[in-house]
Each structure stands twice: as C-alpha cells, then as structure tokens.
C-alpha positions, 0 to 999 in steps of 0.5 A: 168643806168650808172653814170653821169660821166661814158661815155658808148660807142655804143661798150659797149651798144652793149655788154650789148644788146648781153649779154640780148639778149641770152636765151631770156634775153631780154623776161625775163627783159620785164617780170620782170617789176613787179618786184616792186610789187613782192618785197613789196609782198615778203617783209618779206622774201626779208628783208636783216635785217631779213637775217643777223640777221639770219645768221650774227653769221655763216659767215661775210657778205659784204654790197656793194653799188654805190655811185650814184645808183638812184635807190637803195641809199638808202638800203645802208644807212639804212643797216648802220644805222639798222645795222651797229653797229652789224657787216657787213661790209658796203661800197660804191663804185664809179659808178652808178647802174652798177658799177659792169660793170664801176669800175671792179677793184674797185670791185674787191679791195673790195672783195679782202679787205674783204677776208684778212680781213677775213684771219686777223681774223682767224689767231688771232682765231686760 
C-alpha cells in the first residue's frame, strides 16, 4: 500500500504488523473488510460535501490527499472541483495510501502551512 517509488524494509513491515497486531488490530482489519458496503449504506452521512457545507462557516477545513494513492485519488479531485471555489484548502502530497507513514515531513509542512495561514488570517480580523 505504498507508492511505487517508496522502497518499504522488512523493519518497517515489521513495524507496521506489530503496531496492527496490539489489541486485536489485525481481528478488527479482518473485520473491516465490509467496509465498502458500509460506506455506500452510509453514504449520505459520510459525504464530506454534506460536512463542509455544514460546517465550512465555523472553522477552515484542510482536504489532504496523496499523489499516488490507488485507491482514493479520485475523492481529492472531486473535492476540487465540488468545492473548491467554496474554501477548503486542497492539497496533495507525495506518496501512496500511506503517505502519513512515507513523507512525515511533508505532512507536517502542510499542517504547519495551514495553521500560519490560519494565524495571517486572524491577525487582518482582529
């Protein structure tokens, strides 16, 4: 589930089994293999357009997304282009499904690009 360009090591994969494996991480995974189903019976109260639209005037959102995720590309674009032009902020960064894990750094760049973003914004309201 990383990008094609990240190379994992047996540590990390390690790492990543120990980490699933503590208070039965890896039942619940196995148990989550619906999960599919569960979001298009859940989809009305799982829509992100239905959220921002409700809460988009009382606090900034920040819609993050990897560049080469194959599995959820396309929810960044269409964020874009549903909502774009209304506000959040949308972004990618590099990395697969895990990017969290890959680019920690990138990450944290990008929240920290959002929050003086955010301080900008109250210092010319106040």
């Amino acid at each position: 589930m990383w990008s094609k360009d990240y190379k994992v090591t047996d540590a990390e994969l390690r790492e990543l089994y120990i980490a699933m494996d503590r208070h039965d991480g890896l039942f619940y995974l196995a148990a989550a293999a619906g999960f599919v189903a569960d979001h298009k019976a859940q989809g009305d109260r799982l829509d992100f357009g239905r959220l921002f639209q409700a809460y988009g005037a009382r606090f900034p959102f920040l819609v993050g997304g990897s560049e080469e995720d194959p599995f959820e590309y396309r929810q960044v674009d269409l964020a874009q282009e549903r909502l774009g032009k209304l506000g959040p902020q949308i972004e990618r960064l590099p990395g697969g499904h895990l990017t969290t894990n890959e680019q920690p750094g990138a990450l944290a760049a990008l929240i920290a690009k959002f929050e003086r973003g955010l301080t900008k914004e109250q210092e010319r309201a106040g």
